[in-house]
Residue, then its C-alpha position, 0 to 999 in steps of 0.5 A: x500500500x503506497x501511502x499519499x500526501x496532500x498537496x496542502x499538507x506539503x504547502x504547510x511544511x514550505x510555508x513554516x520554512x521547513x524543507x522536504x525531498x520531493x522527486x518528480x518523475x514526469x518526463x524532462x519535457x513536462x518537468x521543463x514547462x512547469x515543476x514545483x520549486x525545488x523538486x527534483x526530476x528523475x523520469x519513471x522510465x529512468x528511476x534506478x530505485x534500488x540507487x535511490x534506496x542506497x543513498x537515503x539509507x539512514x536518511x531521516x524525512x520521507x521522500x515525496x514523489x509527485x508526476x501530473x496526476x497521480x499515477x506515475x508517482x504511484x508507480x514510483x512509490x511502488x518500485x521504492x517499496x519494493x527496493x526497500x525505502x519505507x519512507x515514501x509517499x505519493x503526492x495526490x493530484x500531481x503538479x497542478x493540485x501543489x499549484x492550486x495548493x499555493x506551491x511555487x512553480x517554476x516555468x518554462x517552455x510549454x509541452x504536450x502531456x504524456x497523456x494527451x500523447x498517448x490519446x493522440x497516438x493510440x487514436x491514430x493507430x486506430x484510424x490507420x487500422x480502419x483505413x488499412x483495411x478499408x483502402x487494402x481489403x486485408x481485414x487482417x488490419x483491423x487487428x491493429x485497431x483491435x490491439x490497440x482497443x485491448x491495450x487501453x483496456x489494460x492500462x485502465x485495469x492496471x493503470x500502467x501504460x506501455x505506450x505511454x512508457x515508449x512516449x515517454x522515450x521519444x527525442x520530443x519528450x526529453x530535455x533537447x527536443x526535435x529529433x525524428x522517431x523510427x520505431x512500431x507505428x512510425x507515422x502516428x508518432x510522427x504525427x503526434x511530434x507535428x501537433x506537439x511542435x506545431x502547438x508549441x512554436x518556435x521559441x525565440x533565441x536567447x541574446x547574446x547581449x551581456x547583463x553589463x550591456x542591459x545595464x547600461x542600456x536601461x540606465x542610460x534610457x535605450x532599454x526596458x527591462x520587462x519581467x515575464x513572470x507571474x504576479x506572486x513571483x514579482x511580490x517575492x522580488x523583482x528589479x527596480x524599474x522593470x516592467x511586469x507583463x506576466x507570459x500568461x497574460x500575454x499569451x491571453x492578449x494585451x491591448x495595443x494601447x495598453x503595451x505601448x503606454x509602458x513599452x516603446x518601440x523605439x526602446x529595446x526591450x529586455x524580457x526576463x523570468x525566473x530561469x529563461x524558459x518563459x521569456x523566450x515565448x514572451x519575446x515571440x509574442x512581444x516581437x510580433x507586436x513590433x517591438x525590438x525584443x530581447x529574451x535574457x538567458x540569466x533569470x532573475x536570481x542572475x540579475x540580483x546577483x549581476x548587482x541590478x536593484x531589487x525589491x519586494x512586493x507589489 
């Protein structure tokens, strides 16, 4: 039996200023587009439970194991158990229940669930049996479908998921992404990489301009310094005279009038966020309303520690 942890219980521990080991075991690509604060990312297909058990060995605290809903970090605990670590539990309602909870997320470039590749993926090989054995005559394609029809059945029944663990290894699903795939079922894992990329886009590049140059170009008035990250996070600090543009309010629509009474566009504009995965979809959104845009690699903690000036609250 796998014991859990509310997501409540562990914003408790973080709000008394108390620290807790907290593995999450996503894929690098859903760990790099949003992970709770301080977790560490070791993907379920990769989890050496044996090593794991080894070095906490005497360790006092339990291990805290978190993935997007539930069942993966079940499937952790499990192997944990079974390599003898007792102290473990399971995080109820993955990642986003720890936002909704109060735990700090740090953000990056957005990626397709592992989830939805799997829905993706096992549709497609379904229509592509109908209509190989539509177009052919061979109803001896139809299998295909029906494979994949008692494949979804067991992975309800055992909550394990063997398309989902092939996904999970794809160049897409990793931390460098773009590579193509040849494996079992090529052309619908194909697809499933065109709509993740297409849903994606291409992210801007980081400039190579140093954090002495934005300095001097903000103080000397040719430069914005914009800070892309969430509300909450810019109470927390933020450098003095930057402007905040949260990406999620981009990526929803700023009026025209409203980022051209704090944005010019004869002014570079130098986009920030906590660790340089975020700035960069801000550049594009930024760039494509005609502004000089520039997303800065360094996040925020680079920027207070380069000597930019820093405050606290709103």
């Amino acid at each position: 039996m796998v014991d859990t942890m509310s997501p409540a219980a562990l914003a408790e521990i973080r709000r008394r200023g108390e620290s807790f080991d907290l593995l999450d075991v996503r894929t690098p690509a859903e760990y790099g587009e949003a992970h709770v604060d301080g977790a560490q990312n070791v993907p379920l297909d990769r989890l050496d439970a044996k090593a794991i058990a080894a070095e906490r060995a005497g360790r006092p605290g339990t291990l805290y194991v978190v993935c997007k809903s539930g069942g993966r970090s079940r499937q952790a605990c499990e192997k944990l158990i079974a390599s003898g670590l007792t102290a473990v539990a399971s995080v109820e309602g993955g990642t986003a229940a720890c936002e909704a909870a109060g735990l700090r997320l740090i953000r990056g470039r957005k990626a397709m669930s592992l989830e939805r590749q799997v829905r993706i993926c096992a549709g497609a090989l379904v229509v592509l049996g109908v209509a190989l054995a539509w177009f052919t005559q061979i109803q001896a394609w139809t299998l295909l479908s029906g494979f994949i029809g008692a494949g979804l059945v067991f992975a309800g029944v055992t909550d394990t998921c063997g398309m989902a663990m092939m996904l999970a290894k794809m160049p897409w699903n990793q931390a460098p992404r773009g590579a193509t795939c040849s494996t079992v079922g090529k052309a619908a894992i194909v697809a499933v990489a065109l709509v993740s990329l297409a849903g994606e886009g291409i992210a801007a590049e980081h400039t190579k301009d140093s954090l002495d140059m934005v300095k001097q170009s903000t103080a000397a008035g040719k430069a914005i310094l914009v800070d892309v990250r969430e509300e909450e996070e810019w109470v927390e600090g933020h450098v003095v005279g930057a402007k905040l543009f949260p990406l999620s309010s981009l990526e929803k629509g700023i009026p025209a009038d409203e980022l051209a009474k704090s944005l010019a566009k004869g002014k570079i504009v130098y986009v920030h966020c906590q660790a340089g995965g975020r700035c960069k979809e801000a550049a594009d959104i930024l760039a494509k309303a005609g502004f000089d845009v520039r997303a800065l690699k360094p996040g925020f903690p680079a920027l207070e520690k380069a000597g930019f000036p820093t405050a606290k609250g709103k």
